[in-house]
N, C-alpha and C positions, 0 to 999 in steps of 0.2 A: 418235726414239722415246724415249731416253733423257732427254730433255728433257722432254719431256710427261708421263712416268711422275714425274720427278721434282717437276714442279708439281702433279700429285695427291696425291704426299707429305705435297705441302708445305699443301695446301688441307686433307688429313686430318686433320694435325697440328695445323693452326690452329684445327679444330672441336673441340679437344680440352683442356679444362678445365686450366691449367696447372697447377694443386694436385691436383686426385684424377685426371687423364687421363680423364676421362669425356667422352663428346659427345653425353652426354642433355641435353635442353634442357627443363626443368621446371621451371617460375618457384616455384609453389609449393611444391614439394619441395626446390629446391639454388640458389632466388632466381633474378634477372634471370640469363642469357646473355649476357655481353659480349665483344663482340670488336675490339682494337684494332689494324683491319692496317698501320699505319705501323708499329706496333711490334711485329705479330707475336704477337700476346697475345688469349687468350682465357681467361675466367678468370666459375665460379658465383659470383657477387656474397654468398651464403655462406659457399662456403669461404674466401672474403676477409675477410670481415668473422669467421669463427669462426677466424683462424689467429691462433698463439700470438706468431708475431713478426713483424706488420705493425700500423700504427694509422695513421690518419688524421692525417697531417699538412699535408694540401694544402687547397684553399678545396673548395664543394661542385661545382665545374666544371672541376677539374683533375685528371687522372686517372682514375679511375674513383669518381667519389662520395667525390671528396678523396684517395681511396689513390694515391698518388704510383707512375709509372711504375717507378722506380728501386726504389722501396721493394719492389713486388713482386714483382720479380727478385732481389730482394737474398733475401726469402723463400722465392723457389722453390729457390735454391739451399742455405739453410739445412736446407729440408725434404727434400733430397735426400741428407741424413745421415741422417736417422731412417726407423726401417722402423714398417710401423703391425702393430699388435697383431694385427689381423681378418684382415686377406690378405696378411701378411708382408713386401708391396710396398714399397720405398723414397719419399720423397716425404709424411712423414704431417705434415703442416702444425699438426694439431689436437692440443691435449694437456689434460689433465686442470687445473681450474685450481686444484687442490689440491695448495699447493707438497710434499709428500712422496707425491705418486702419479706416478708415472716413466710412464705408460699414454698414446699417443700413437696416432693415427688420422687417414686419411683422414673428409672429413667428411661423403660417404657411407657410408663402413667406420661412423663413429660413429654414423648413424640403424642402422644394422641392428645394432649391439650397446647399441642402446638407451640411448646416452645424452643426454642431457639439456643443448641448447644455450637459452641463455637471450639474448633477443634485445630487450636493455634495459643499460645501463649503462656497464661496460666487456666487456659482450656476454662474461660467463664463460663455458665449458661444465665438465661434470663428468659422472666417468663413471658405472657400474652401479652401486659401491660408493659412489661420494659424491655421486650424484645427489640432488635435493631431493624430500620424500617427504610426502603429506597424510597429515592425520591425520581418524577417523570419530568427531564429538563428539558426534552426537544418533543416535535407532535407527533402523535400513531401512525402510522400508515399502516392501512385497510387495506387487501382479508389478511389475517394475521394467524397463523399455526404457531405450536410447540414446535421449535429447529431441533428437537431432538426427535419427537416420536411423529410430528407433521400433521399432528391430530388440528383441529383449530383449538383459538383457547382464547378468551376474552382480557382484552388487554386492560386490566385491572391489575393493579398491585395487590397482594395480598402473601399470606404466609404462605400460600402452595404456587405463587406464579411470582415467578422471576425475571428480572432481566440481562445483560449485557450491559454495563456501564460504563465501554466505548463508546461501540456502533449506535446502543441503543432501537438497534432492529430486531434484534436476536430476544427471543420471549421464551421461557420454557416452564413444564409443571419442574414443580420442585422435587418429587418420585424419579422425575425421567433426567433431571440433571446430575441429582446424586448418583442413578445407575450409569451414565455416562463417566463422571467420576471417581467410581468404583472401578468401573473397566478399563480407564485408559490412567488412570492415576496419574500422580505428578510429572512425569516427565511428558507426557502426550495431552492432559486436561488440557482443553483453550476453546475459546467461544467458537461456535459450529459454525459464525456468519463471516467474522472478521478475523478470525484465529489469535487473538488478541489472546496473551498467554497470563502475563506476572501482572497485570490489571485485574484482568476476571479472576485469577488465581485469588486475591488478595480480597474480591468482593464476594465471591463464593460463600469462602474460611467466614467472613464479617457474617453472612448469612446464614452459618447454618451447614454445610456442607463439605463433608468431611471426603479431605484428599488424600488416599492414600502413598506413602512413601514409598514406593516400590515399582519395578516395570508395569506396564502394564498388561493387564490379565492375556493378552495373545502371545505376548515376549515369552508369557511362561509356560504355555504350552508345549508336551513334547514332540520334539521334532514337529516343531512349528511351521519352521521353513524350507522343510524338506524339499519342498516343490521344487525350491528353487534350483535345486539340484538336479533336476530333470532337464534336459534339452531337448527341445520340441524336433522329431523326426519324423514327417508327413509330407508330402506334397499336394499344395493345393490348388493347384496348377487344374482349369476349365478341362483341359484330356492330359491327362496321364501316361505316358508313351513307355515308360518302365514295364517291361516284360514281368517281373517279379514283385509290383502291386507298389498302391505309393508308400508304402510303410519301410521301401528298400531305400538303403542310404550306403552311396560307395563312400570309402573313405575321401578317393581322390576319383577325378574323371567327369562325364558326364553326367553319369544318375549320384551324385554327390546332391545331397541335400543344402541349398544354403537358406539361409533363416532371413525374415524382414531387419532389413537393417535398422528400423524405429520400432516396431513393439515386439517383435521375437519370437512372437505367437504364431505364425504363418511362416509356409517354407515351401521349396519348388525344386523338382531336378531342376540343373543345369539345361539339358536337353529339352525339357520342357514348357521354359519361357525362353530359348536360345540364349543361353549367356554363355561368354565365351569364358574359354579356362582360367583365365586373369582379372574374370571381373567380382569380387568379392561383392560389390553391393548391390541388392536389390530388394524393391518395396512392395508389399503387399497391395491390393486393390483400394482397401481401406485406408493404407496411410497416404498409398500415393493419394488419393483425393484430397484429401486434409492440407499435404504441405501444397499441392500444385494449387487448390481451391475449387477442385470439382466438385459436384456433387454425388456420394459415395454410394447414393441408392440406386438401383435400378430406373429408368425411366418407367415400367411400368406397375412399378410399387410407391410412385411417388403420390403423395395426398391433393387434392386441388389447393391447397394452403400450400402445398410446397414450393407451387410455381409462381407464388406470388413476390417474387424476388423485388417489386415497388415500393413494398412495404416498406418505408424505413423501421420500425421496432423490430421485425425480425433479422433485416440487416445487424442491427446492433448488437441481438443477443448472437446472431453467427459467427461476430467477430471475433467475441473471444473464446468462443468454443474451435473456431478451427485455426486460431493461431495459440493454442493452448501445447500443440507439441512443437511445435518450431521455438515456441516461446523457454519450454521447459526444458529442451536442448541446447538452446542458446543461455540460458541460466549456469547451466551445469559446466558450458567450457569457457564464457565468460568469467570474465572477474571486476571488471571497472563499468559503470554507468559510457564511458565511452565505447566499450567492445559489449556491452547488453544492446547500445543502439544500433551500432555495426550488425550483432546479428537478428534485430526486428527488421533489419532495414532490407536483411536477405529474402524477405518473405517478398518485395516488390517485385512485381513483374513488369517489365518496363515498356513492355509490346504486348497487347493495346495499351498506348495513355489517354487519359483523359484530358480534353480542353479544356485550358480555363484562359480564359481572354479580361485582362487587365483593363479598365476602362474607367472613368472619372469618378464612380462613384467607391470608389477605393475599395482595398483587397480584402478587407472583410466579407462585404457584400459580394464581393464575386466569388469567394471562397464558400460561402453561403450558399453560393447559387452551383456550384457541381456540386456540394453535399447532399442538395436535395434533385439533382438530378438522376432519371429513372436506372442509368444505368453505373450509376456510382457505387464502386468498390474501394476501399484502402487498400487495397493490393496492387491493385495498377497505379504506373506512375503519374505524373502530372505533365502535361505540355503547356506550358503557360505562352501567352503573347501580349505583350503591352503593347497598343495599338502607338501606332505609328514609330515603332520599332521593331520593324521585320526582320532586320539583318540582324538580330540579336541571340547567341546561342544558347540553347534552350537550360541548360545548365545555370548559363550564368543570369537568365530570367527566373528560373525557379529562387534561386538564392535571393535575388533582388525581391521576389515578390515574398518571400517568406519573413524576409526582414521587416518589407513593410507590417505586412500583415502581424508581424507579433508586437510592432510599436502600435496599431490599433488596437487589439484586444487588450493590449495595455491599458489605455488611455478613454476606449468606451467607457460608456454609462453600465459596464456589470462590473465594476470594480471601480474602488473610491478609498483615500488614502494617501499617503506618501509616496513619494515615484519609486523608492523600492520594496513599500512595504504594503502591499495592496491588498484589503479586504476584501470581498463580494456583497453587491449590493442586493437590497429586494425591488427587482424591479417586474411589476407584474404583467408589465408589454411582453418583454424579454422572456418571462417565462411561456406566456402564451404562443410564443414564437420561437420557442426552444433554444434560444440563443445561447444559453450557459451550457447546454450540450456540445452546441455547434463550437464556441469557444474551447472546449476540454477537446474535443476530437481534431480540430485544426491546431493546435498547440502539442497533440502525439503525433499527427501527419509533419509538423513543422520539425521538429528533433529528432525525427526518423527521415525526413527526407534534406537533412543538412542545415533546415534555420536555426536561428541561434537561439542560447539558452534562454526560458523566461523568468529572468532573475526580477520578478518584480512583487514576486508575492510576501505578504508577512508570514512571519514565523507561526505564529498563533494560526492562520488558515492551513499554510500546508499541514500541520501535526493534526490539524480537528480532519484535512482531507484525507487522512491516510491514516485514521483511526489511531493516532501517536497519543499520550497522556502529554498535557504542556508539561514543558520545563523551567515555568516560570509562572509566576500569578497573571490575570489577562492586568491591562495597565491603559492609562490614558490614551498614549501614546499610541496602543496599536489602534485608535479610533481616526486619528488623524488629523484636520480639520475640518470637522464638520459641526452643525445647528447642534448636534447630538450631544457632541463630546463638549460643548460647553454649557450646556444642560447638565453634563455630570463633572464638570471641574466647577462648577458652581455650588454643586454638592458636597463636594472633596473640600472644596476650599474654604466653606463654611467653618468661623473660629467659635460661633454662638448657637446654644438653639432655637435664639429667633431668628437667625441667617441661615441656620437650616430649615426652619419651615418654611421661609421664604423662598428659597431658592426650590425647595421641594413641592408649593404650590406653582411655580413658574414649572414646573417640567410635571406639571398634573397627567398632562396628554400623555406623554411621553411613558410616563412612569403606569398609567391604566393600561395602551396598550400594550405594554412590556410584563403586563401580570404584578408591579414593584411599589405599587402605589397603598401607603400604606402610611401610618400615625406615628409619627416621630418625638418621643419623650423626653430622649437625651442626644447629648452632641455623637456619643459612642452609635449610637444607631446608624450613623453616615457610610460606614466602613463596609455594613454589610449591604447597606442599599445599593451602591455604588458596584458593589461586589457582583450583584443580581445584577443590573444595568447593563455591566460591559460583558456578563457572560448571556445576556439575551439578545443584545444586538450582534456579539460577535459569532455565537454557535447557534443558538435556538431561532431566533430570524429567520436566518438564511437555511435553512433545512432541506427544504424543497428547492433550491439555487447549486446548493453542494450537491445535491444525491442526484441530479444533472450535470453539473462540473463532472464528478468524479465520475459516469458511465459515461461521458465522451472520451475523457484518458485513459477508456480500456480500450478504445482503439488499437489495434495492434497489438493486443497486451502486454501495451505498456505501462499503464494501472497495476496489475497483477507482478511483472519484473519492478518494479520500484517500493512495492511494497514489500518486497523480499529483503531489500535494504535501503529502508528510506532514508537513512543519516547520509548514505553515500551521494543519493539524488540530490539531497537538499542543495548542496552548491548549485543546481543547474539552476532551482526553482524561486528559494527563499536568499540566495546570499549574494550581496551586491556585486554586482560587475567589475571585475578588476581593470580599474583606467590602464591602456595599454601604452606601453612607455617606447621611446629610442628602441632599447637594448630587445625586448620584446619585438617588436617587428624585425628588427637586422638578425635577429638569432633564427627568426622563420622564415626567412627566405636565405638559404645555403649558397655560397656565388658558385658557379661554373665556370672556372676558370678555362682557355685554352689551353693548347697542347705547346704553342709555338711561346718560344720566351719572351718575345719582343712583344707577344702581347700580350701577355701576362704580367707584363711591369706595367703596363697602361692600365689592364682591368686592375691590378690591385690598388692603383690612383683613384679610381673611380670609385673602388670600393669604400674608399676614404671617404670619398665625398658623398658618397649616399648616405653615409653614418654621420657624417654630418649635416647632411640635409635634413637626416630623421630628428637628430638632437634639436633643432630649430624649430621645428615644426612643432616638439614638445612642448619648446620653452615660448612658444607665441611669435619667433622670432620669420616666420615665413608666413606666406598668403593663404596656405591650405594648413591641415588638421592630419595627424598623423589617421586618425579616422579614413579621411579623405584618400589619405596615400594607401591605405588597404582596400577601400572599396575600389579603385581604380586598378589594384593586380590582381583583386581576387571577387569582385562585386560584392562582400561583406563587408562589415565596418568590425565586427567581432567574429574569432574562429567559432565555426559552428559548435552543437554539444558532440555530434557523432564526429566531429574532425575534419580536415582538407584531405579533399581526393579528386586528383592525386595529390601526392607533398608540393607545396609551394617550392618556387627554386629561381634563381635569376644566372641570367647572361648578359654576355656585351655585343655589341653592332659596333664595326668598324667603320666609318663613315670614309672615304676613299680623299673628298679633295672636298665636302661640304661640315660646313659646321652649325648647319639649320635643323639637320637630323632631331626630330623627338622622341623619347622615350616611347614604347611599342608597350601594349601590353595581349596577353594569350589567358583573359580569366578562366576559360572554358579549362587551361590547364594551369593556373594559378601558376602562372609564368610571366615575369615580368626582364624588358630587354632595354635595358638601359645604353644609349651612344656611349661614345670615349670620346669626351669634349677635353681643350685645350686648359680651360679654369674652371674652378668652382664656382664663380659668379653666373658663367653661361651654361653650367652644370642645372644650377640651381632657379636659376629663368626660366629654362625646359620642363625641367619636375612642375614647376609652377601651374606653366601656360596646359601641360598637357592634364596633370589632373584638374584644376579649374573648367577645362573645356570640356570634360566629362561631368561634372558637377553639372555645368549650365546646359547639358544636352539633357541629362536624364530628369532634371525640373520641369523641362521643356515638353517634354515626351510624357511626362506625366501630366501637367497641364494640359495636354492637346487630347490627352485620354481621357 
């Protein structure tokens, strides 16, 4: 008996944690469970890896994940000196890694006194007082939940509540974000709101939260994805006309089942929605709604809220929920920012459009005014009219009014700045009147419906609008010329610290309502002040300006496709305009030559002369702007971001026995018809007279509007 009693002992003991003596087995909370019975040793693969005086000196197959057998023993016995703080027990392996903190713990004792093991480098931990602590750089916005478990949770910093140090929306308990990355581990862990991966990854690690290396917990499941290996054969067809029940599927023929061509989960005989033998695609009730823009529910399941279609708010959230599969389609066979707008832009329905009439108080405000009109949707297309230009085709009005239209939201009072590097301002009309929305949503209707790109933002806004970490320190420069920025190059510039207090009494205001205002001892203090300055006017400011910019650019979802690859967008948005040159216009319009020889030695004289007319027009040397010469073939001054459609292309006009003939232009089809003149002097008179005489009509027509 004494011998059996004795081998339970010995079995208890071995189940028992040789650092903290525990024989709980909780991978997530105290890591792997190991037990090595040659040697008698059982040991949390944490408290291993958080003990002060063991390291990895072996390969990764010796020992326990390199910690050397000896080595761990050599530790247990060190740690059977020290008593731990929490439960007074001898054995506390874990110490503060702050050389003058003496604070020592088991390392379960240290999860219950809250401190902070960091599971990245030399795997420091640190206690309550020297734990690592976030900071709140932008404002709350109320009611506020855990984005993992949606519990609510008070937005307060502390060791059990966390943040996102993107978005800074995303909040979670600290229990629920470790379990999150537990389960989806390294290669899947990213913040729940922004998806922000190697940022949160790296603020996580800082705080505490240990990411595991490996797939994540679903990847390892067996036969995980078995499913997907089933093909849905049902027909869900309203009457089923199949003699042999809908569960029958001919190979070939009528009662062949074919599946939704978008989500694959729904299928139909042939015979039971009539589809003929060749037609391989067809959609279910549910997607058809989505891509055509129906509503997918029953009319008599619908909620009195659902007919409220006035509402702008629920317009806006519908937007990107039902262009969310067109969107995710158009991702997948896409590859360039030009062919992602090509296919948002398949989502327009061009029959009904919507009016928008052009008129003096310019195209903002009119753009303004069908946004909030009751029957406004971004799916349908635009009919625009600028008054006292009837005869004008609707195409080449769209173009013209899109153009204007993004030199105004350019140039408005919600942005402030360099002409291509433009900040957002606070302006509290503008937000009362939703304007930074309306701007964000006419700027994704404008590059989906062919205006050109808004190369006018700074670098520093688009990365903060599209949750990007900067790639650079914020700096003077992105301030611009403003009262502001020389309020803080006053500060920068400062060589004494009585010309820094001085200059930091003159921006007293400035610096109280920016939270920055604060007692200056040495000259070294300017660097950080200055620091705080341009990151509360550039990001924290405008908070409530951005999180309206950015939900008008999901219009379309085109918000959601750009943040898939925002380096590729940048050129549309943040990088300046390439001056279009000679060689660049004559390379976009291809000549069409005749068929007949005799006139084809005439057009290729001409062709000379247009390339030389363009070169002039470069160099200053002619009446118009090579500007001028493209809005007159094509009514843009720059190729749109989504492209010319159709391809620009030119021809020639024979003039029979007149040499007054002018140059013709077909913008509707980005066609331009150049005469066969005798010289290049009277070549170059005609280009003149004919785009000037367009210039001075559509000033004209815009003034009378």
């Amino acid at each position: 008996m004494k011998r059996i009693q004795r081998s339970a002992d010995e079995n208890d003991a071995l189940q028992c944690c040789v650092l903290c003596k525990l024989s709980e087995n909780s991978p997530d909370k105290y890591g792997e469970k190991i037990t090595l019975r040659q040697h008698g040793l059982t040991v949390h693969y944490f408290c291993l890896l958080m003990s002060s005086g063991v390291y990895q000196r072996g390969q990764e197959d010796e020992g326990i994940h390199g910690f050397l057998v000896e080595d761990i023993k050599q530790e247990v016995r060190r740690s059977t000196r020290l008593r731990c703080g929490v439960c007074k027990k001898k054995g506390a392996s874990v110490g503060c890694s702050i050389k003058s903190c003496r604070k020592k713990v088991h390392f379960p004792c240290g999860i219950k006194e809250e401190f902070v093991f960091q599971f990245t480098g030399l795997f420091p931990s640190f206690c309550r007082v020297h734990r690592p602590t976030q900071s709140l750089l932008s404002p709350v916005t109320t009611p506020l939940s855990c984005s993992v478990c949606l519990d609510p949770i008070e937005p307060v910093l502390s060791y059990s509540v966390l943040k996102c140090p993107c978005c800074h929306s995303s909040w979670f308990h600290r229990d629920c974000v470790q379990h999150q990355a537990y389960s989806a581990a390294m290669f899947f862990f990213k913040c729940t709101i922004c998806s922000n991966k190697e940022q949160f990854q790296q603020e996580m690690l800082r705080m505490g939260i240990h990411i595991p290396e490996r797939d994540a917990s679903w990847e390892l499941e067996e036969n995980a994805y078995v499913e997907l290996l089933q093909v849905y054969q049902h027909c869900d067809a309203r009457k089923c006309s199949c003699c042999n029940g809908r569960q029958y599927s001919g190979r070939v023929g009528k009662w062949e089942i074919v599946r939704c061509t978008f989500c694959g989960s729904k299928g139909t005989h042939r015979k039971c929605s009539s589809l003929k033998l060749y037609e391989d695609r067809w959609a279910c009730i549910d997607c058809r709604s989505v891509v055509n823009g129906d509503d997918a529910l029953p009319r008599h399941h619908r909620s009195p809220q659902s007919g409220l279609k006035n509402d702008r708010s629920s317009r806006k959230r519908s937007s990107s929920i039902r262009s969310s599969l067109v969107c995710r389609r158009s991702s997948m066979l896409a590859s360039s920012p030009r062919e992602i707008l090509r296919g948002l832009a398949s989502q327009i329905s061009l029959v009904p459009s919507i009016p928008v009439v052009m008129k003096g108080d310019g195209a903002f405000k009119a753009a303004s005014k069908f946004l909030r009109h009751p029957n406004f949707t971004p799916y349908h297309g635009l009919a625009v009219r600028f008054t006292g230009d009837e005869q004008c085709h609707n195409n080449v009005s769209l173009r013209r009014f899109m153009r204007l239209l993004v030199n105004e939201i350019q140039n408005s009072t919600l942005f402030e700045g360099p002409e291509n590097a433009k900040i957002l301002t606070l302006d509290s009309q503008a937000l009362r009147d939703d304007l930074y929305f309306d701007a964000g949503c006419l700027l994704a209707l404008s590059l989906v419906h062919g205006g050109p790109p808004p190369c006018f933002l700074s670098r520093v806004l688009y990365r903060t609008l599209f949750h990007l970490p900067q790639d650079s320190p914020l700096t003077l420069q992105d301030l611009g010329n403003t009262l502001f920025a020389a309020k803080v190059k006053m500060i920068r510039d400062a060589e004494s610290i009585e010309e820094l207090k001085e200059a930091v009494l003159l921006a007293s205001e400035y610096l109280e309502v920016a939270g920055c205002f604060r007692k200056v001892v040495s000259l070294s203090d300017k660097d950080a002040l200055v620091e705080d300055m341009l990151n509360f006017h550039l990001v924290t400011r405008i908070h409530l300006p951005l999180q309206r910019f950015r939900e008008g650019l999901k219009t379309l979802g085109l918000f959601d496709q750009i943040q898939s690859d925002p380096e590729a967008f940048s050129t549309l948005f943040c990088a300046p305009l390439h001056k279009i040159s000679a060689d660049s216009v004559a390379n976009l319009f291809p000549v069409q030559f005749s068929d007949d020889e005799e006139k084809k030695t005439k057009e290729t004289m001409m062709a000379s002369f247009w390339r030389q007319y363009l070169l002039e027009c470069e160099v200053g040397r002619s009446a118009t702007s090579l500007e001028e010469v493209l809005i007159f073939a094509t009514s843009v001054d720059v190729e749109p971001a989504v492209g010319f459609n159709p391809a620009p292309s030119m021809s020639f006009l024979h003039p029979v026995d007149s040499v007054d003939l002018l140059p013709q232009r077909q913008p509707e089809k980005n066609h331009l018809l150049l005469p066969v003149l005798p010289s290049y002097q009277l070549f170059k008179r005609h280009m003149e007279y004919a785009v000037c005489q367009l210039t001075v009509v559509q000033e004209a027509s815009l003034s009378i509007s």
